[in-house]
OpenMM code with the backbone's topology and positions (N, CA, C; nanometers):
from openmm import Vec3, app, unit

residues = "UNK UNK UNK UNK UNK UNK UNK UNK UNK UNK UNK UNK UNK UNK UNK UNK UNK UNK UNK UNK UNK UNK UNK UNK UNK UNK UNK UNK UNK UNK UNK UNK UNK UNK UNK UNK UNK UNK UNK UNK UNK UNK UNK UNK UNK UNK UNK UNK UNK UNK UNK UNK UNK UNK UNK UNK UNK UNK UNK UNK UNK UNK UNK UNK UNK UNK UNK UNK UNK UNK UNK UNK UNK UNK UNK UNK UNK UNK UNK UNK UNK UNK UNK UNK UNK UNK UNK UNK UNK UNK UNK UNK UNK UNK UNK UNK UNK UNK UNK UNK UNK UNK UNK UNK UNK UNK UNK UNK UNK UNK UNK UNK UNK UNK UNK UNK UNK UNK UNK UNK UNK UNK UNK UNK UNK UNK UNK UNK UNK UNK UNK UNK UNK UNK UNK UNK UNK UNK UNK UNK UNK UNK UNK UNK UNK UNK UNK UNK UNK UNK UNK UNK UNK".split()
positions = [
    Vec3(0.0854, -0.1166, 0.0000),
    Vec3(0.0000, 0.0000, 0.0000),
    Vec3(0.0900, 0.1229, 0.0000),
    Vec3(0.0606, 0.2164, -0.0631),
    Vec3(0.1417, 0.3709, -0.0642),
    Vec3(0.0939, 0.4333, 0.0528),
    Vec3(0.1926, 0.4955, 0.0765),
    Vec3(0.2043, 0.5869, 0.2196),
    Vec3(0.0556, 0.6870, 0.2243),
    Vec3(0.0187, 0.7315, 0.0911),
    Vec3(-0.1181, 0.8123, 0.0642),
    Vec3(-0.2407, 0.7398, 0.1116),
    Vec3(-0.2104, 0.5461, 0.0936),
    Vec3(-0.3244, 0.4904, 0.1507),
    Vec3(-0.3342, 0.4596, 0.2406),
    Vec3(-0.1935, 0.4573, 0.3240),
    Vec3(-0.2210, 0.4174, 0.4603),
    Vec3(-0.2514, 0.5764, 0.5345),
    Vec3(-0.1967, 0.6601, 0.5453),
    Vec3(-0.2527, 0.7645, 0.5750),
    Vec3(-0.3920, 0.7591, 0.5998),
    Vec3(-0.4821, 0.7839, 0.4389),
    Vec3(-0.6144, 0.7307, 0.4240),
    Vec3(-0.7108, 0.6727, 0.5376),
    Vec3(-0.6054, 0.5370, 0.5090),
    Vec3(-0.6746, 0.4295, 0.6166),
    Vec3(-0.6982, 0.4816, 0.8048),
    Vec3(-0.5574, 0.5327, 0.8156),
    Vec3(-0.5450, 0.5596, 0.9480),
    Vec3(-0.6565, 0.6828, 0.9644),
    Vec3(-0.6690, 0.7794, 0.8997),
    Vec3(-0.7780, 0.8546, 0.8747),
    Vec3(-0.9600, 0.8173, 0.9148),
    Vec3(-0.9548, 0.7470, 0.8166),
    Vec3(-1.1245, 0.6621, 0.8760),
    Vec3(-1.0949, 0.6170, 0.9763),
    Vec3(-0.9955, 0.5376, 1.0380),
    Vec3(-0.9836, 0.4622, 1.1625),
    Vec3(-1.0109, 0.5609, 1.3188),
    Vec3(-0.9834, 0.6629, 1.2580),
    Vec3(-0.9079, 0.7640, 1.3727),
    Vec3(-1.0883, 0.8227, 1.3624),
    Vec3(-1.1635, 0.8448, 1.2682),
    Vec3(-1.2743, 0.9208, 1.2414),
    Vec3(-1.4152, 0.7823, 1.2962),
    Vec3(-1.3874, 0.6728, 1.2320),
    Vec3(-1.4967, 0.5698, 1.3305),
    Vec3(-1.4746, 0.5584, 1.4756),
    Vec3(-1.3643, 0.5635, 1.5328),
    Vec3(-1.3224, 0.5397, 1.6885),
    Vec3(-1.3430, 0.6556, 1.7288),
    Vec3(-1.3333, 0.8034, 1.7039),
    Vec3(-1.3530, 0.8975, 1.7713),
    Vec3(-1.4798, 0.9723, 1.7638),
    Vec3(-1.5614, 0.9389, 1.6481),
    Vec3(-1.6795, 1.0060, 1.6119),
    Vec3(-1.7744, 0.9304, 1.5898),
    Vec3(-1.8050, 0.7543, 1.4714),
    Vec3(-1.8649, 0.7700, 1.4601),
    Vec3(-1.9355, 0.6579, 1.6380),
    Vec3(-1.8350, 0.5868, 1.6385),
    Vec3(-1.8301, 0.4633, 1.7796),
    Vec3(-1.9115, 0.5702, 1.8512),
    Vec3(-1.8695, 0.6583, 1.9323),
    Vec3(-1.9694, 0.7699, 2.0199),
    Vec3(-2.0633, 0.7485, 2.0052),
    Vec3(-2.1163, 0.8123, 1.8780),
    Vec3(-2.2134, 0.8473, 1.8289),
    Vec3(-2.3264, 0.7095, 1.7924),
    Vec3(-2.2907, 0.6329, 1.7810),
    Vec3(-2.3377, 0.4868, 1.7926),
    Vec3(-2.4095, 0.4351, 1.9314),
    Vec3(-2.3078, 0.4290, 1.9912),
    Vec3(-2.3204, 0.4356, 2.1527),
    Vec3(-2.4338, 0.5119, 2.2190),
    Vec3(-2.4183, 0.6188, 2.1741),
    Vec3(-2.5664, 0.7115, 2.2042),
    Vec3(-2.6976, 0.6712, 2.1616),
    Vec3(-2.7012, 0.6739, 2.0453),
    Vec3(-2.7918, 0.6051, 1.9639),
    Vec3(-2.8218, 0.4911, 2.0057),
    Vec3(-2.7744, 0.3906, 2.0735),
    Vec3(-2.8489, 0.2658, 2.1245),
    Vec3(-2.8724, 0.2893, 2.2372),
    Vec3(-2.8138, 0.3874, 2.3466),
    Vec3(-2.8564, 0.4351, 2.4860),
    Vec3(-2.9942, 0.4842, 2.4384),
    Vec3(-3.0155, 0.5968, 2.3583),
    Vec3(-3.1169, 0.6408, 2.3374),
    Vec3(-3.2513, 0.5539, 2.3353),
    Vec3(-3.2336, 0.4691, 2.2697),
    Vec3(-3.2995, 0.3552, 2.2030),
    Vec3(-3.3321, 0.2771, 2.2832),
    Vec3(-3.2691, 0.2509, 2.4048),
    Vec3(-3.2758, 0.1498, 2.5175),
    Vec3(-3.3686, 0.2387, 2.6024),
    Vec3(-3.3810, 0.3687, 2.6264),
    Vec3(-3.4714, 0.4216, 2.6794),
    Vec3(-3.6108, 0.4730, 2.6553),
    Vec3(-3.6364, 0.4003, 2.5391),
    Vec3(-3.7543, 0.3561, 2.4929),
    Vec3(-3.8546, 0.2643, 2.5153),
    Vec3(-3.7560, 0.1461, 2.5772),
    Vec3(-3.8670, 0.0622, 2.5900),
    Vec3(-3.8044, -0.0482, 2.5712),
    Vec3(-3.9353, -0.0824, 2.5071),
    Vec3(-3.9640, -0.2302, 2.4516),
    Vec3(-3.8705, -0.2512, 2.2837),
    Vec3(-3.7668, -0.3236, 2.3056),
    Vec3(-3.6547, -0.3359, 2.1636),
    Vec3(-3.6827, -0.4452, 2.0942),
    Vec3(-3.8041, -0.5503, 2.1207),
    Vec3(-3.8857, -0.6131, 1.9664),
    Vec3(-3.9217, -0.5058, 1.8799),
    Vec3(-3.9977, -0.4163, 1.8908),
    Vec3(-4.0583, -0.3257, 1.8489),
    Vec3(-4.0032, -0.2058, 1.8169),
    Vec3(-3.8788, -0.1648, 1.8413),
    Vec3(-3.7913, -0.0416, 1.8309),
    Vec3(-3.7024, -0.0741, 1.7320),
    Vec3(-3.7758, 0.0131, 1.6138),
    Vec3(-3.6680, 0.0130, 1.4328),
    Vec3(-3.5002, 0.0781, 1.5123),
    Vec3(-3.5482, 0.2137, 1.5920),
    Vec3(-3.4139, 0.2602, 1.5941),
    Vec3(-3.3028, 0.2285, 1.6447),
    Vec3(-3.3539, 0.1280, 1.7540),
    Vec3(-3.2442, -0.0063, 1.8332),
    Vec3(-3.2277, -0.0459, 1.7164),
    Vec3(-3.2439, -0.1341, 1.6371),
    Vec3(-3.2378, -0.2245, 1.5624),
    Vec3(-3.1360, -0.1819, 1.4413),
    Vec3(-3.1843, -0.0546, 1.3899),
    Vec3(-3.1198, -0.0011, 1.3170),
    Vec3(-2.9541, 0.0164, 1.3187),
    Vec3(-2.9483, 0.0805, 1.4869),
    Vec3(-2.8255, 0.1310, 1.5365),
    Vec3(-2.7219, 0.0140, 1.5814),
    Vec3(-2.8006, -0.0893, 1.6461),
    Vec3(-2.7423, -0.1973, 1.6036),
    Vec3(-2.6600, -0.2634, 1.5326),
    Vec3(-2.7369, -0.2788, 1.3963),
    Vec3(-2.6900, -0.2553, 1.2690),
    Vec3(-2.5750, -0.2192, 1.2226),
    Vec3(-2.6217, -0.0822, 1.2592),
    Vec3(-2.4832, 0.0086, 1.2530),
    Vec3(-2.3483, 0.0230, 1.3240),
    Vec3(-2.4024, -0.0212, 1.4358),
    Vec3(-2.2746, -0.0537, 1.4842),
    Vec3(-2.2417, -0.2088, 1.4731),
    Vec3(-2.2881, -0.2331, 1.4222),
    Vec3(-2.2281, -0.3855, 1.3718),
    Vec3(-2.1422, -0.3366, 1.2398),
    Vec3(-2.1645, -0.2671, 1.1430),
    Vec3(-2.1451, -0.2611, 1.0662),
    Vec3(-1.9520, -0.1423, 1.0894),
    Vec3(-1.9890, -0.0537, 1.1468),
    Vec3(-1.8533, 0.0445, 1.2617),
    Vec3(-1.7672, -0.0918, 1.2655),
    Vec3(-1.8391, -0.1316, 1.3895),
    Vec3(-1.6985, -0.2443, 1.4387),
    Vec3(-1.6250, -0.3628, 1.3650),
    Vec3(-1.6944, -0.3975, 1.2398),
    Vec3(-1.6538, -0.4771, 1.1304),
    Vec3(-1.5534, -0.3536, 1.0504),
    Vec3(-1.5581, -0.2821, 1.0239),
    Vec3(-1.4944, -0.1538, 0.9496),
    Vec3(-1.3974, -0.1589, 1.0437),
    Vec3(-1.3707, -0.0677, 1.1530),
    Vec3(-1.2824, -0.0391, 1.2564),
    Vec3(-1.1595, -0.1824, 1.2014),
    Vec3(-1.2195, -0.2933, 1.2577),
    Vec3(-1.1321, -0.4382, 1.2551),
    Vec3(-1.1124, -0.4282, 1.1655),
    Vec3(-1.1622, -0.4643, 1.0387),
    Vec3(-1.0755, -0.4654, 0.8710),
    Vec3(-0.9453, -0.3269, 0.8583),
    Vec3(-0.9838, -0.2493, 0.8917),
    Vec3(-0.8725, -0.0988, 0.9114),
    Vec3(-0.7607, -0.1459, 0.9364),
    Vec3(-0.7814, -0.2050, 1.0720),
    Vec3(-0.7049, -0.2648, 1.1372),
    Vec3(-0.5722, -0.3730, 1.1372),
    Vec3(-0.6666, -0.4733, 1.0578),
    Vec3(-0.6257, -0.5447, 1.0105),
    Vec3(-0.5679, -0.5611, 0.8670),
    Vec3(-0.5776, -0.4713, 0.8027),
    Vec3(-0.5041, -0.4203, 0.6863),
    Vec3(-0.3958, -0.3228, 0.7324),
    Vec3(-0.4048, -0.2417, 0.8238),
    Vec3(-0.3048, -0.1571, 0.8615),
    Vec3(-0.1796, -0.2330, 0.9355),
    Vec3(-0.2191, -0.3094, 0.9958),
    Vec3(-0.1341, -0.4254, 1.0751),
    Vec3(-0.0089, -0.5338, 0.9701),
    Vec3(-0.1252, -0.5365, 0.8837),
    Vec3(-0.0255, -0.6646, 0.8176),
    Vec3(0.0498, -0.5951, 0.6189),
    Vec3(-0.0094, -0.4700, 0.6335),
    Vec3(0.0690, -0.4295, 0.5229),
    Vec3(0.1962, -0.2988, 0.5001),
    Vec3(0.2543, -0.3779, 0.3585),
    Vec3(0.3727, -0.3164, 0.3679),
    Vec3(0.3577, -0.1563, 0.3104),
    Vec3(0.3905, -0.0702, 0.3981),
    Vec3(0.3390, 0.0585, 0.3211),
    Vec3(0.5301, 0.1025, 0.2446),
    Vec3(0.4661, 0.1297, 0.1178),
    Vec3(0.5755, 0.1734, 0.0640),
    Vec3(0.5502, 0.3572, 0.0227),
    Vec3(0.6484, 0.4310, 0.0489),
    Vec3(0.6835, 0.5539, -0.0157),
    Vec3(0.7637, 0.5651, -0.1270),
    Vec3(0.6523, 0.6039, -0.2418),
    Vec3(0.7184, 0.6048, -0.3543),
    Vec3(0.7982, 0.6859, -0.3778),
    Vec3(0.8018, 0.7666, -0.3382),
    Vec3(0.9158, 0.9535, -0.3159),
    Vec3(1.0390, 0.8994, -0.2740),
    Vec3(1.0530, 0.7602, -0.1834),
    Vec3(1.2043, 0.7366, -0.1386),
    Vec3(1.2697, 0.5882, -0.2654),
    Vec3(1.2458, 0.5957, -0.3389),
    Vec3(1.2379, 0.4623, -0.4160),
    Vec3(1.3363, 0.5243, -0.5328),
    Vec3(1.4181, 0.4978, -0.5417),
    Vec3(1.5465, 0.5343, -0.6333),
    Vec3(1.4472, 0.5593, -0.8117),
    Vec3(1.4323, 0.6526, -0.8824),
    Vec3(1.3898, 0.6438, -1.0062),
    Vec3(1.4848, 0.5451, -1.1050),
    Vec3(1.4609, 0.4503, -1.1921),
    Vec3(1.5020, 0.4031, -1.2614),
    Vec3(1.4379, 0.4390, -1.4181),
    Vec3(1.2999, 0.4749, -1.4081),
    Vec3(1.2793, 0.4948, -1.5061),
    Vec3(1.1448, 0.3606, -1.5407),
    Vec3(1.1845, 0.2944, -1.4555),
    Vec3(1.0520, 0.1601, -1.4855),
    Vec3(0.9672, 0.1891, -1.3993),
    Vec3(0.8679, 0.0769, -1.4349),
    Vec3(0.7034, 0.1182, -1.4130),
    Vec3(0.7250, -0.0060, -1.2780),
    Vec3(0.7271, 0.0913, -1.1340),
    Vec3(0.7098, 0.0308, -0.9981),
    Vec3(0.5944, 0.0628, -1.0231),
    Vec3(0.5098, -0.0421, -0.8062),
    Vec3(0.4424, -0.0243, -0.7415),
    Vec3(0.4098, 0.1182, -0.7084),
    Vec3(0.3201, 0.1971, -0.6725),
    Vec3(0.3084, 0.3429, -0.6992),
    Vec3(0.3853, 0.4475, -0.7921),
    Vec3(0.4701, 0.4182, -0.8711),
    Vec3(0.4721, 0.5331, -0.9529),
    Vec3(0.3529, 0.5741, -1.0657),
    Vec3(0.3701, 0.6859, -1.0961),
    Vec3(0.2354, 0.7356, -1.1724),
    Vec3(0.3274, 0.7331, -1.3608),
    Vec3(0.2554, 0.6719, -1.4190),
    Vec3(0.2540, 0.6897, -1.5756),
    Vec3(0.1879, 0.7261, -1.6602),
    Vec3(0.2934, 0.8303, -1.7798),
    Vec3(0.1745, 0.8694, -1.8672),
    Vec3(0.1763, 0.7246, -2.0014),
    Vec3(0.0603, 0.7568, -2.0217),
    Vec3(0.0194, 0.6470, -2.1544),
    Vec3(0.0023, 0.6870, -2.2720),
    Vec3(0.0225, 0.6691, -2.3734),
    Vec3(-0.0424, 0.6592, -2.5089),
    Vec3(-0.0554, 0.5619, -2.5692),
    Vec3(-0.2255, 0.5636, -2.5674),
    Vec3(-0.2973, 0.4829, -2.6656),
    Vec3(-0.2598, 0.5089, -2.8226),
    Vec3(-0.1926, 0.3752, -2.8553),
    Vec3(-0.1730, 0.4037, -3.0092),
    Vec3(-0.2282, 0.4022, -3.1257),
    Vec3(-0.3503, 0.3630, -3.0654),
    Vec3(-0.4953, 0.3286, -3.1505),
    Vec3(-0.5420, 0.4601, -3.1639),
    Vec3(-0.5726, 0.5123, -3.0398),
    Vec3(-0.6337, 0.6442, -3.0766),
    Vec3(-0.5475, 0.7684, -3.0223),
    Vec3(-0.4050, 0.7538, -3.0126),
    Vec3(-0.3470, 0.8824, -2.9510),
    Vec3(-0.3896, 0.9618, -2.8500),
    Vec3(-0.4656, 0.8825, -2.7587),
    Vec3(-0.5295, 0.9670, -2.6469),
    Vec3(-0.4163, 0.9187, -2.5181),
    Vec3(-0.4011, 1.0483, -2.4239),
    Vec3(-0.2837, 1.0087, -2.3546),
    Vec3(-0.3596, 0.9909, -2.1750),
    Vec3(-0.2998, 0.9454, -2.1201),
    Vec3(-0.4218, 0.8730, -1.9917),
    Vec3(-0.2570, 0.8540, -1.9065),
    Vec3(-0.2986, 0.8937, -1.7618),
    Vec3(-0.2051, 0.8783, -1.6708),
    Vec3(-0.2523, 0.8229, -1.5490),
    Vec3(-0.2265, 0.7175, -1.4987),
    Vec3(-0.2162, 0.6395, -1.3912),
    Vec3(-0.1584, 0.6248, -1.2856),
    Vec3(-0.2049, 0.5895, -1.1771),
    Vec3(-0.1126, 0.5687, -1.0397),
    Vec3(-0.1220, 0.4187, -1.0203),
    Vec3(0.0184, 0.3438, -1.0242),
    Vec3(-0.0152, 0.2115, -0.9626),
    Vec3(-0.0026, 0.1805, -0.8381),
    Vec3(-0.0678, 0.1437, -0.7759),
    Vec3(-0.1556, 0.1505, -0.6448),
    Vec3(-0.1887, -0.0207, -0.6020),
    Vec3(-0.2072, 0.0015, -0.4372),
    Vec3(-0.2984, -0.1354, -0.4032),
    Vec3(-0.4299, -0.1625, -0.4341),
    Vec3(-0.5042, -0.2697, -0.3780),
    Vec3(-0.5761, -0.2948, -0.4716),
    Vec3(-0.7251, -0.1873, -0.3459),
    Vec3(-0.6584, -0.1910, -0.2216),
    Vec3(-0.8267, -0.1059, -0.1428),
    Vec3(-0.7881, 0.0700, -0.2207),
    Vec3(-0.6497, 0.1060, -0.2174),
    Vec3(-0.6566, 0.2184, -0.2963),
    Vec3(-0.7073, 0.2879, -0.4186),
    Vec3(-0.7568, 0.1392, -0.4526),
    Vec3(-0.7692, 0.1756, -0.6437),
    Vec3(-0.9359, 0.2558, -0.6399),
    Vec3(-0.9224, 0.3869, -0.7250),
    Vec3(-1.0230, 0.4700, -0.7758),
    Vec3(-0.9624, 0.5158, -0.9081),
    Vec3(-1.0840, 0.4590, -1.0167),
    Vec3(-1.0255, 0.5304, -1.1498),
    Vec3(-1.0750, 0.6608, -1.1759),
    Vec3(-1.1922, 0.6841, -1.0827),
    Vec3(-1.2035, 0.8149, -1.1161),
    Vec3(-1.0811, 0.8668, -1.0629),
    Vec3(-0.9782, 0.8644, -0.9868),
    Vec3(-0.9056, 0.9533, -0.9942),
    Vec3(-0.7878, 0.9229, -1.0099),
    Vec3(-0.7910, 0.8179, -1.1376),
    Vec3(-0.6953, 0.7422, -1.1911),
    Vec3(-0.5499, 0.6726, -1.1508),
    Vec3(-0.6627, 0.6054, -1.0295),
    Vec3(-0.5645, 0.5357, -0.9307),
    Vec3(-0.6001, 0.3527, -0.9827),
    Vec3(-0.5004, 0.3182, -1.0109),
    Vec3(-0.5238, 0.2068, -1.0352),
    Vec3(-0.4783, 0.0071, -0.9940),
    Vec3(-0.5044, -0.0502, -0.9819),
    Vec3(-0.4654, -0.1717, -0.8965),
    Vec3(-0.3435, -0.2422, -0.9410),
    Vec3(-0.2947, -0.2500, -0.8294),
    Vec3(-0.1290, -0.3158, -0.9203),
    Vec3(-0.2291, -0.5154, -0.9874),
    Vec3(-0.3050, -0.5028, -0.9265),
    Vec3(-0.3521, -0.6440, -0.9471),
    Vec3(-0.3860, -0.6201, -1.0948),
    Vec3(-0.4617, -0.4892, -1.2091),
    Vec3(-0.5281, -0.5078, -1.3153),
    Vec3(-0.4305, -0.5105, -1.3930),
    Vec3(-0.5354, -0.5289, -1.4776),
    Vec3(-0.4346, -0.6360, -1.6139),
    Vec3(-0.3656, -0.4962, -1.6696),
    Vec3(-0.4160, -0.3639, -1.6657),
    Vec3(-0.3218, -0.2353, -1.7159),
    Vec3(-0.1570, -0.2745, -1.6481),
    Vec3(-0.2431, -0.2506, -1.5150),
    Vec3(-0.0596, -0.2545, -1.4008),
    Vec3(-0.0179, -0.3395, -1.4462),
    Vec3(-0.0502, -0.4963, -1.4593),
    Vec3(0.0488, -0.5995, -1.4797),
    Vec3(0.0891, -0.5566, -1.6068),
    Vec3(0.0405, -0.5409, -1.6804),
    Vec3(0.1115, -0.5205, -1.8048),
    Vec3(0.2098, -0.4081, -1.8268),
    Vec3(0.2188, -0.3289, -1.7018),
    Vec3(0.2827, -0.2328, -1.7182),
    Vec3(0.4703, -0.2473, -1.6231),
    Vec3(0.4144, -0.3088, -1.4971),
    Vec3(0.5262, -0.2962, -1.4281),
    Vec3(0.6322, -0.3887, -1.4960),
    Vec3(0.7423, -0.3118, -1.4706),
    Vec3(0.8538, -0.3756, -1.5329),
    Vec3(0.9014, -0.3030, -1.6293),
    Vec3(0.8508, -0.2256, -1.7280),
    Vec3(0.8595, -0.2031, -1.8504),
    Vec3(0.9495, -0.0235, -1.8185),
    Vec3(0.9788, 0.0249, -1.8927),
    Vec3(1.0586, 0.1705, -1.9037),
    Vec3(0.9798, 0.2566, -2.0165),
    Vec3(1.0096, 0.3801, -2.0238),
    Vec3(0.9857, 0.4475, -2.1236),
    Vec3(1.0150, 0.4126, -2.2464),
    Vec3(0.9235, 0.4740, -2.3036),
    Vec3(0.9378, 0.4086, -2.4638),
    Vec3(0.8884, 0.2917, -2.4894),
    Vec3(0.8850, 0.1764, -2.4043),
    Vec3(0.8050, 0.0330, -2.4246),
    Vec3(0.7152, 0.0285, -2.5043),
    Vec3(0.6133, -0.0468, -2.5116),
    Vec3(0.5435, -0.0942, -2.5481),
    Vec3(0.4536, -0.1647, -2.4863),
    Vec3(0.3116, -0.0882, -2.4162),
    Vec3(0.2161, -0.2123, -2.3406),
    Vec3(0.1213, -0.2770, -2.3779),
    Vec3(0.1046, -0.3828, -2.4317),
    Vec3(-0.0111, -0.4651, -2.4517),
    Vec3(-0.0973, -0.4820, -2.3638),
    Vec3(-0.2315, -0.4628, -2.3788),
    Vec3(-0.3343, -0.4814, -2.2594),
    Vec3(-0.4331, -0.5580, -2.3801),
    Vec3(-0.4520, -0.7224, -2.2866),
    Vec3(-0.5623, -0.7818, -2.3474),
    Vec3(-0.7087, -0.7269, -2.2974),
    Vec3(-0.7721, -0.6929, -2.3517),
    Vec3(-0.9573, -0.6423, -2.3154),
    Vec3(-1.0495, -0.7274, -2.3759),
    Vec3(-1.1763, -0.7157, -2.2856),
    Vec3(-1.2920, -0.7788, -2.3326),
    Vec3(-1.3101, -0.7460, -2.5064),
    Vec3(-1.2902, -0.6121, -2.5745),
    Vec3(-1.3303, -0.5591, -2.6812),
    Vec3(-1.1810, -0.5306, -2.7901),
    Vec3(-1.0395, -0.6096, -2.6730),
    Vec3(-0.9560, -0.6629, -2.8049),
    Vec3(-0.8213, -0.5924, -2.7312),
    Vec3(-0.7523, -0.5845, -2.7587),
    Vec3(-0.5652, -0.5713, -2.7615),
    Vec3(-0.5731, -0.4261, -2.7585),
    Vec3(-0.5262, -0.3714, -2.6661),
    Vec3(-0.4893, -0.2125, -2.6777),
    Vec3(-0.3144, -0.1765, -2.6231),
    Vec3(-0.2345, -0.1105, -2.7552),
    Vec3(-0.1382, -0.1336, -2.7039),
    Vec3(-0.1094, 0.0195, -2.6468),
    Vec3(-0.0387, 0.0764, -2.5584),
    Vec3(0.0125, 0.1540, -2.4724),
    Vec3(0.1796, 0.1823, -2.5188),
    Vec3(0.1902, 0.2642, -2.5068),
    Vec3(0.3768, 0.3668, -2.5458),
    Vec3(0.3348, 0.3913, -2.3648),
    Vec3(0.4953, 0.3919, -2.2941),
    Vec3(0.5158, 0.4335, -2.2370),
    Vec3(0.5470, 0.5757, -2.2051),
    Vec3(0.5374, 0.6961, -2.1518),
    Vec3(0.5580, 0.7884, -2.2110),
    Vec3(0.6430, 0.8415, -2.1059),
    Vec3(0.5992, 0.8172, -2.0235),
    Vec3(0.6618, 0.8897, -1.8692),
    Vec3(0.6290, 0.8323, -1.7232),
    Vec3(0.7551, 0.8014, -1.6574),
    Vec3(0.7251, 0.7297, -1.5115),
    Vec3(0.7723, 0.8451, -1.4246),
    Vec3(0.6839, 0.8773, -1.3049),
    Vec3(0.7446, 0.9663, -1.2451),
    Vec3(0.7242, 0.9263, -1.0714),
    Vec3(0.7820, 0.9734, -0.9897),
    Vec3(0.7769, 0.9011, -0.8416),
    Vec3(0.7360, 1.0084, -0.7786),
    Vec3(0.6038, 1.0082, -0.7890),
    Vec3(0.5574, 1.0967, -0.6861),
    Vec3(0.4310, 1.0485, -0.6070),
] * unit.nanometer
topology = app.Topology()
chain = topology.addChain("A")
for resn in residues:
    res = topology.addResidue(resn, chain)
    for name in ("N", "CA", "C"):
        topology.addAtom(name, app.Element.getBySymbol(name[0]), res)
């Protein structure tokens, strides 16, 4: 995972344990002073919800625990396509140029063109240097990729 996702991570972790856990907590106190909890949606609900908190919290956790966070900023440039460096692309089919971050796989958002070292783009990419050549097999056929630029940020 890149230092941007563990950050991230520690982020929600720090924001369910301090805000939303409380706030949970209340919400079923509340709820308990209602009454009768066959019949009480908002017990039930909050419940729920905090079932749902403390499953989150633990996965955080447990991803933060057992992974290797790498900083791509300290990673010697060579010029090849690592684990988090960002690349530009050109599509040679249609000359459209597309830049990527290769990333873990809870990090990956293409909207903001973060992408999974697991997809078939990344694999096809790491390893390779400027100027290459990337083949990406697709559902709708072979798209090949020019390397254009690796940069470590």
């Amino acid at each position: 995972m890149t230092l941007a996702g563990a950050e991230a991570l520690r982020a929600e972790l720090t924001r369910l344990m301090s805000t939303e856990r409380p706030r949970i907590v209340q919400a079923i106190s509340e709820a308990l002073e209602q009454g009768d909890l066959r019949e009480n949606a908002e017990f039930q609900y909050a419940k729920e919800e905090q079932s749902f908190i403390e499953g989150r919290i633990a996965e955080i956790a447990g991803k933060l625990g057992s992974a290797q966070i790498i900083d791509v900023t300290e990673i010697t440039s060579t010029g090849k396509v690592v684990f988090g460096t960002t690349v530009t692309l050109l599509n040679l089919d249609t000359d459209a140029e597309v830049v990527y971050q290769i990333v873990g796989d809870d990090e990956s958002d293409i909207k903001e063109n973060k992408i999974s070292v697991c997809s078939p783009v990344a694999r096809s990419l790491i390893g390779k240097q400027i100027d290459d050549v990337a083949v990406v097999q697709t559902p709708s056929g072979r798209i090949e990729y020019e390397i254009c630029r690796v940069q470590h940020i």
